[in-house]
N, C-alpha and C positions, 0 to 999 in steps of 0.2 A: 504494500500500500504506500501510495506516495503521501509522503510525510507535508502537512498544512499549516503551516506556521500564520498567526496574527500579522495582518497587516498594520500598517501606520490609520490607515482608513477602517480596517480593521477595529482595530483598538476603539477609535473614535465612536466608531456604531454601538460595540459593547455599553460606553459608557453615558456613551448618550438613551441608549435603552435602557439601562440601568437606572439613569436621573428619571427616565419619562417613568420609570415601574413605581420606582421611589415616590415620585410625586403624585402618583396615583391612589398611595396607602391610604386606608383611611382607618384615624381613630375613634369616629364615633360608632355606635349602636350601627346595626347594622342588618337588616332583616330579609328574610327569604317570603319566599310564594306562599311556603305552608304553615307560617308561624311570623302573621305582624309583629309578636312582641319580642323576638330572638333577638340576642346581646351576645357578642362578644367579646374579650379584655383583648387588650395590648399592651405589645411590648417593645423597648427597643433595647439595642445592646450594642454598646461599644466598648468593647474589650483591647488590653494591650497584652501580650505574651510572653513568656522570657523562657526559652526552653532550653535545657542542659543537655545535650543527646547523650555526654557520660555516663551522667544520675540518671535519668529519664523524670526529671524531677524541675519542675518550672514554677514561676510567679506568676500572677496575673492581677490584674487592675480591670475592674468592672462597672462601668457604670450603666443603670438600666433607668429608664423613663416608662413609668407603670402609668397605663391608663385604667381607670376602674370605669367603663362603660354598663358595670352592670348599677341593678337602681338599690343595691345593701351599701349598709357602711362597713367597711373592713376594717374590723380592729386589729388583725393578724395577717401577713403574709407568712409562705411555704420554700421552701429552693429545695430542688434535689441535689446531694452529693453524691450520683451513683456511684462514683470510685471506692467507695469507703462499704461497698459489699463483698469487697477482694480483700476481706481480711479475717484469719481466723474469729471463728464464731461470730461473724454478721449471719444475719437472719439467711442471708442465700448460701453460709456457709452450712448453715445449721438443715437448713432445707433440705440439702444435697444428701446429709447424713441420715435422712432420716422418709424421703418418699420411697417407695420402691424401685420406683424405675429413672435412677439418676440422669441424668443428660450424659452421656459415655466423652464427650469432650471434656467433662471437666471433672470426672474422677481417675482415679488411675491406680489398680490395682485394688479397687474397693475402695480406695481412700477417696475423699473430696482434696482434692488439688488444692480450695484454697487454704482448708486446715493446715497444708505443709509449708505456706508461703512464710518468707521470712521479714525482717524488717524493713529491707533494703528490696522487697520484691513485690510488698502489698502495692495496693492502690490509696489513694486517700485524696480528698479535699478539704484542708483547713481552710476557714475563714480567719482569718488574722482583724480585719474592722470591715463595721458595719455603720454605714451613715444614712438616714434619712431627710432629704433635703438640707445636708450638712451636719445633723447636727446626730452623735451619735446612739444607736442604740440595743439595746439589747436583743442576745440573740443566743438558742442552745442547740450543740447537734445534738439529735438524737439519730444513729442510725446512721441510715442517708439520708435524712431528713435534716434540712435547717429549720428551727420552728425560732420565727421573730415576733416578737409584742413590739407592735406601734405603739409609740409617744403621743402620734397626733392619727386618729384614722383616718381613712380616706374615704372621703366622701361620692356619691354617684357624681360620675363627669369629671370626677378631681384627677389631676395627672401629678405624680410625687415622680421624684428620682433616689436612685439608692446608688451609692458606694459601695465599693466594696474592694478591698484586695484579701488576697487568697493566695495560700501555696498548694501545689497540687503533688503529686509522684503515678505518673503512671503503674499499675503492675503488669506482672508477667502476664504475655497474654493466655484466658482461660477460658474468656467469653467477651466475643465481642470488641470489647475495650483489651488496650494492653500493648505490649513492645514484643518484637524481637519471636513473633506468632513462629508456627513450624514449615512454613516455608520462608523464613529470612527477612518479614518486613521490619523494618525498627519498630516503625512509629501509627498503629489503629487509634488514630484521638477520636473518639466516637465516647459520646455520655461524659465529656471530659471537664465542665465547666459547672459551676454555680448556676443553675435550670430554676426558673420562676414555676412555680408550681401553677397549673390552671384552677379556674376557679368560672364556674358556670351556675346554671340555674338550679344544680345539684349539690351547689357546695366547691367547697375546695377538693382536688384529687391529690393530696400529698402520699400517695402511697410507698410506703418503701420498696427498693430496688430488692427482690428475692429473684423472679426468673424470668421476667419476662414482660418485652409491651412499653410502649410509650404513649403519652399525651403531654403535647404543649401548645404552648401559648400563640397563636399568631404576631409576626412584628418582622423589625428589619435589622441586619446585623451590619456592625462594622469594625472587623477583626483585622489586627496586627498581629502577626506571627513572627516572632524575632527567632531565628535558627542558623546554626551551622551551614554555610555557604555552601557545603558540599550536597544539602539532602536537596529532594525536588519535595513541592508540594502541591498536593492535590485535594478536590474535595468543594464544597459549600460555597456557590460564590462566584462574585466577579472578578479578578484582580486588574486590580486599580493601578501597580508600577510594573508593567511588564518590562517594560526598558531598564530597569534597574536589577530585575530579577536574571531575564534571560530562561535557562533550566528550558529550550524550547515553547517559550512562551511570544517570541517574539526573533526576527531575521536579523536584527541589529546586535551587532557586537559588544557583550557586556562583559566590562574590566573587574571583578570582584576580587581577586587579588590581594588587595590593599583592608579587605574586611575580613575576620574572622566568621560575621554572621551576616545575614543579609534580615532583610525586613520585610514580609511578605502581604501585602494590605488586601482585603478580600473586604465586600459590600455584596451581602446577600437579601433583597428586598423579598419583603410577601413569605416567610417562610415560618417555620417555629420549630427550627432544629439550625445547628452548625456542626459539619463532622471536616473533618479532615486525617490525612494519612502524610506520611514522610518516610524517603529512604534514600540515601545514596545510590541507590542503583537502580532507578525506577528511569525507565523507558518513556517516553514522554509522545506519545502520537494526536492526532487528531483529526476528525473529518466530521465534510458538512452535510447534515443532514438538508435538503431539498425543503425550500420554502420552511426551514425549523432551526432547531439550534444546531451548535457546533458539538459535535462528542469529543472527548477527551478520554485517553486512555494512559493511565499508568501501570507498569507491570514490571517486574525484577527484570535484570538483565543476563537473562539465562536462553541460551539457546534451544532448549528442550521444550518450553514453552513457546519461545515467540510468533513460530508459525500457527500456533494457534488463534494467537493473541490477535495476529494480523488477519487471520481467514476470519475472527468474529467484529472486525468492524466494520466492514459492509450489512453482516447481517444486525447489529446491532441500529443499522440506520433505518434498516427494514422495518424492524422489530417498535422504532420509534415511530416509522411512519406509521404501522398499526394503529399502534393505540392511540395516535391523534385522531387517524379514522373514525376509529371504532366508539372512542369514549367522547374525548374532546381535545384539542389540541393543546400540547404540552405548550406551557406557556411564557417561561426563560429562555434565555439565550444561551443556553449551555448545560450538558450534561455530564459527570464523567463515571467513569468506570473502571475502579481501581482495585488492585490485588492488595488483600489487606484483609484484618479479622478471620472470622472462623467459620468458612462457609456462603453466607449471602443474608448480607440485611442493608436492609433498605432506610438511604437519610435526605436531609432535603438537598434537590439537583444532583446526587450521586449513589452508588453502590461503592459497598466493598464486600468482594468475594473473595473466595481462595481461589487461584489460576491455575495450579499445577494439577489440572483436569482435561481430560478428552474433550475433544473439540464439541461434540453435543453436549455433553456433560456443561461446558464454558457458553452456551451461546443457550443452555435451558437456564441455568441460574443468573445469567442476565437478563433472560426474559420475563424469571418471573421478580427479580428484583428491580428491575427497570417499572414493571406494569405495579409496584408499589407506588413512584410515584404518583400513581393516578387516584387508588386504593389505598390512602392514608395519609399521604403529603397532600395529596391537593382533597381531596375528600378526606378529611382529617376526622377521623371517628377515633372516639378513646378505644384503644386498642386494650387495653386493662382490662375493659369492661365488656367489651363488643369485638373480640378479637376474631371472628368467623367475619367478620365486615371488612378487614383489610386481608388478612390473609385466605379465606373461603375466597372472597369475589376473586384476587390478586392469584387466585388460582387457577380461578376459570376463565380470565381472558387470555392467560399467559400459555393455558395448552390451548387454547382457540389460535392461540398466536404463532406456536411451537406448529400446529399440523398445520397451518399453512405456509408457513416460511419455510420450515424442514420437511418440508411435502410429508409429512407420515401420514395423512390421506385414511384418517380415522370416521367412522361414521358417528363416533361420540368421543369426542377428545377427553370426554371427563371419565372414562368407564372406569380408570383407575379410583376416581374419588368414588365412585358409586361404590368397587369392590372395598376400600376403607371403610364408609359407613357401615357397610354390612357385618364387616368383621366386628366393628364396635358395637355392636346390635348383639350380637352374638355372644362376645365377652362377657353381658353382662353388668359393665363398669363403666356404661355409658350416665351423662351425665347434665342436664340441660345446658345449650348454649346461653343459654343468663349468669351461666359462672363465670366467675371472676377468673381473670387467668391463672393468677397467683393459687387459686381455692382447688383446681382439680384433685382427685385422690392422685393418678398418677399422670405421669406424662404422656403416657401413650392415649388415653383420653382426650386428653388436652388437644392434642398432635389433630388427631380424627378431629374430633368437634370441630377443629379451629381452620385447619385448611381441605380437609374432604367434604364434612359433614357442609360446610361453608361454600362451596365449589358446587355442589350437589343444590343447595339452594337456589342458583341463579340457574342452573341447568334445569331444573326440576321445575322452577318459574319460567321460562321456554317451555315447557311442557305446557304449561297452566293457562296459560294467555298466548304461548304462538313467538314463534323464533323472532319476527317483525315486532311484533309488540318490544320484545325485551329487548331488542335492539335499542329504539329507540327511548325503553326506559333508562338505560343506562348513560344516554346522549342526554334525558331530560334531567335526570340525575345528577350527572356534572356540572350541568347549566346552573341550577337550580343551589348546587351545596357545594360546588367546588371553593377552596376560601374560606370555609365554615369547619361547623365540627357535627355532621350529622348521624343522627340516630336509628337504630333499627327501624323504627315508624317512616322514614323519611322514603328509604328507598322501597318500601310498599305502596307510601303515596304518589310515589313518582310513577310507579307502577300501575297504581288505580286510573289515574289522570293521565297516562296512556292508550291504558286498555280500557277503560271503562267500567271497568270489574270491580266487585265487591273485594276487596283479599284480605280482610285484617283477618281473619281465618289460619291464613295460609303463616304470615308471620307469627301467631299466635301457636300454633302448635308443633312447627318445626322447631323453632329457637327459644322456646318455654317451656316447655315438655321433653318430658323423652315418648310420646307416642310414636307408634309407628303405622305403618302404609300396609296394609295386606288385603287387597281384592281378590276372589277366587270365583270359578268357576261351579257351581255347587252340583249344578241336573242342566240335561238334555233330552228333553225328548219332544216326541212324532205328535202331532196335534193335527188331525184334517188334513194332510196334505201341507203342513209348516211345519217350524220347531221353534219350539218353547224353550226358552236359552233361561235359567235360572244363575242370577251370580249373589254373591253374598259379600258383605263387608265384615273383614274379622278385626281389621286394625282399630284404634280407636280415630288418626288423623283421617278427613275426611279427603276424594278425590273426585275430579270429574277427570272419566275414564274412554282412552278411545277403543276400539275393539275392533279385531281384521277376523272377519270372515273368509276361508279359502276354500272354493268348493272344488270338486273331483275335477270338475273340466279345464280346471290351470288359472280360469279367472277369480277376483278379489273383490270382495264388499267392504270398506271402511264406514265403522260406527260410531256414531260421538252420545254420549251420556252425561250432559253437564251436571253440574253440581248447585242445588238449586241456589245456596245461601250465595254462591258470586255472582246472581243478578242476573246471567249474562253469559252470552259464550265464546270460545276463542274462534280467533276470525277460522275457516276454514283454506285450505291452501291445496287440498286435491277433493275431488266428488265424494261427498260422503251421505249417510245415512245419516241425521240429528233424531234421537228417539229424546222421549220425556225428559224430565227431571228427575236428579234423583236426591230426593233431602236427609239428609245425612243420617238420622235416627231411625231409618229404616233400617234391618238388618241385609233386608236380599230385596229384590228388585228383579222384574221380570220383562222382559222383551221377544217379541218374536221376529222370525226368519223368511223369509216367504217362500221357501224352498223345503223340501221334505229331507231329512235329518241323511238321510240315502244320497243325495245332491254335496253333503258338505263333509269336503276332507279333517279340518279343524278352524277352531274357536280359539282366536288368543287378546288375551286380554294386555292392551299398551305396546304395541309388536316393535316399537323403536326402543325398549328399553330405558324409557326416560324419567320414569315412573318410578321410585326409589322403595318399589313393593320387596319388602324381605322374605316372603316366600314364594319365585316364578313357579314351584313346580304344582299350585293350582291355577295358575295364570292362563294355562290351553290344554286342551280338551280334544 
């Protein structure tokens, strides 16, 4: 791939788009289509950094501009110090010791990995001062938790500023966060700063860092990174001195020589996360996505990977053009995708994965951490809370995205999420999607619920309303909360105000319940010269159900049986038969054939398998 360096004109568009995004922000109240009264807080953040690449251990200077758009008075604000869960006996240490089914990255030999860390390898954020509009004030960690009593509250509409400096220490990487990971990156700064805690119509979310999930705050960032001349840096952001930096950021010749560190200035508008990554030996590529932003790739400078690295950036532009298609268009000027952490997690305008993976392997976990941006950065749902809404949905655009870019040429890209549900159904240890992430019994729960059980929703809603319909809910969806922080209700209503359709049903008993889906086939027989097709419903969640008749002479009857309580039925898209209604509290429900039982080969009940029925084998007859 030919390598695309910043122009002088270049440059100039970045940062002229950057001021136009900048001056677009807004701090007041802010409301959507389905909720005149919706609020929510801001924030802004301009931090300076002082990083040791020795110690892995830095200073930093924070100042944030707090809006309280909501209509309470705050007597208290929240910060997260996730670093300070990398340390024997934090709650995520304790965690690890004590679920069944550890996360295997971060135990080793039985042991919880951070139990063995040492002093010089934990993680941590001190606060060192805390100022409220100058003037100082009290403040205790608990945890990861900074818990602050205001002096003066803040009032609905009041905008305060807080101070703050901080030292921090990276630890070894274990999760996520951390240095020196097992393929060679120094530096994953990911969860690495003093985080305002959000605070919505639910309250504050200060939850401690144990295992999983984020929520924050919308705002705009402008971060100085001071580092060793030799590392490259990537991640969150515009950079504002390419000319000074160089590291392939720009065609002109930079003399750094003369500096032990350079200074790395990044302005990231419209966001509510900062992550970045650093390493001396990071590969520095870029290319332009058509009518979108520029990608950016950092990766170790090993030759065993690179031709990977290189064969996934055309497809990563693909992959980008998608999901502007499909959802709504990405809407920064840059994206990057950098080797770094443990695996694939998704921050605002980048990834970081692990690289030293097969080319499919390398172009599936940027797909589906790429289609996060769309599924949590710009659709910003508490993941904490609602974690089948980033990762479920971020599942099922990303294999819609994977079988059409990597031709796999599936007739349901999701059947894997289906066959997870099932298995979790079966276990026994299934658990409503209303839990909290941190609350599962074990992780493999978790895992299901969160990105199958979650995948299977949006897929199973194409069943319910019609592949068109859910298209275009997902388009009114982004329109409508992209920039927000929406709720399970939200993308039902997007859905309803689509389709037409009754559905609070539909979200009601997927991601509330553990009920399940079982329609069967119950009797067949010979009536006059017809058949009398008896079905039954065993599950407790209710369905409207299609039905393929196939008789002896090769040809097919399709049947639709709506569901009376959705009002309504989904559009139809080939010739079918529409029989009655069927209202849920009925047990069985009767239909006839207009052929004699002699005429028909079989009876199947859902024949595209979209239908997340846990027993097929009463499904045809």
């Amino acid at each position: 791939m030919k390598q695309i360096f910043y122009s002088i004109f270049g440059l100039l568009f970045l940062l002229t788009s950057c001021k136009s995004t900048m001056s677009t922000t807004n701090n007041s109240s802010t409301t959507t289509n389905s909720d005149p009264a919706y609020w929510q807080q801001h924030v802004d953040y301009t931090m300076d950094i002082d990083m040791d690449v020795k110690s892995y251990q830095y200073k930093g200077v924070q100042k944030l501009v707090y809006t309280n758009n909501s209509p309470d008075v705050l007597t208290s604000v929240y910060y997260h110090l996730f670093l300070n869960a990398f340390q024997p006996d934090s709650e995520m240490d304790v965690r690890l010791q004590n679920i069944e089914d550890p996360d295997g990255r971060m135990v080793e030999n039985g042991t919880s990995r951070i139990s063995t860390l040492t002093p010089d390898e934990i993680g941590y954020i001190k606060v060192k001062s805390l100022k409220q509009d100058g003037k100082t004030i009290p403040y205790e960690t608990v945890g990861t938790i900074l818990e602050v009593k205001l002096e003066h509250p803040i009032q609905p509409g009041e905008q305060v500023t807080f101070d703050m400096d901080f030292d921090a220490q990276l630890p070894i990487q274990i999760r996520r966060s951390g240095r020196n990971n097992k393929e060679g990156v120094a530096l994953s700064m990911t969860q690495w700063y003093p985080k305002l805690a959000e605070y919505d119509f639910e309250g504050w979310h200060a939850d401690p860092y144990i295992g999983r999930e984020f929520h924050g705050v919308w705002g705009n960032f402008d971060v100085t990174i001071n580092i060793d001349k030799d590392y490259t840096v990537g991640g969150t952001g515009y950079l504002q001195n390419p000319n000074e930096i160089g590291h392939g950021y720009t065609t002109e010749t930079v003399n750094n020589t003369d500096k032990d560190k350079l200074s790395w200035h990044f302005i990231a508008p419209n966001v509510h996360d900062f992550t970045w990554a650093a390493d001396p030996e990071y590969v520095h590529d870029t290319m332009q996505v058509p009518n979108g932003p520029v990608l950016h790739f950092f990766y170790k400078n090993k030759s065993e990977i690179a031709e990977n690295w290189k064969k996934l950036q055309p497809k990563a532009v693909e992959l980008m053009q998608y999901f502007s298609n499909e959802i709504g268009k990405y809407p920064y000027k840059q994206y990057s995708i950098i080797q770094g952490g443990d695996g694939g997690m998704e921050y605002a305008m980048c990834t970081l994965i692990t690289g030293e993976r097969k080319f499919g392997s390398l172009v599936g976990v940027t797909a589906h951490e790429m289609a996060h941006t769309w599924f949590q950065f710009l659709l910003a749902s508490n993941e904490s809370k609602h974690e089948w809404m980033d990762e479920g949905f971020t599942s099922y655009i990303s294999d819609q995205a994977m079988n059409v870019i990597m031709n796999e040429n599936k007739a349901n890209p999701s059947e894997g999420a289906y066959r997870g549900y099932y298995y979790l159904v079966k276990s026994g240890k299934e658990q409503p999607q209303t839990t909290h992430s941190d609350r599962y019994h074990n992780n493999m729960a978790y895992s299901i619920a969160a990105y199958s059980k979650g995948e299977v929703f949006l897929s199973q809603l194409g069943y319910v309303i019609g592949d068109t319909n859910l298209k275009n809910t997902l388009k009114k969806y982004f329109t409508d909360f992209s920039f927000k922080h929406p709720r399970p209700i939200d993308i039902i209503r997007s859905a309803e105000k689509t389709s037409g359709l009754e559905l609070d049903w539909y979200l009601t008993d997927w991601t509330q319940t553990t009920n399940t889906i079982d329609y069967g086939i119950k009797s067949v027989e010979d009536v006059a010269n017809t058949t009398k097709v008896t079905l039954e419903r065993i599950g407790l969640m209710p369905m409207p159900l299609d039905i393929e008749v196939t008789y002896t002479n090769g040809t097919r009857e399709q049947f639709y049986i709506p569901l009376t309580m959705m009002r309504g039925e989904k559009p139809a898209t080939t010739p079918r038969t529409q029989l009655a209604d069927w209202a849920w509290a009925y047990p069985t429900y009767t239909f006839t054939i207009k052929k004699p039982q002699g005429a028909i080969k079989n009876i199947q009940i859902d024949p595209k398998g979209l239908m997340a029925d846990i027993n097929k084998e009463n499904n045809t007859h």
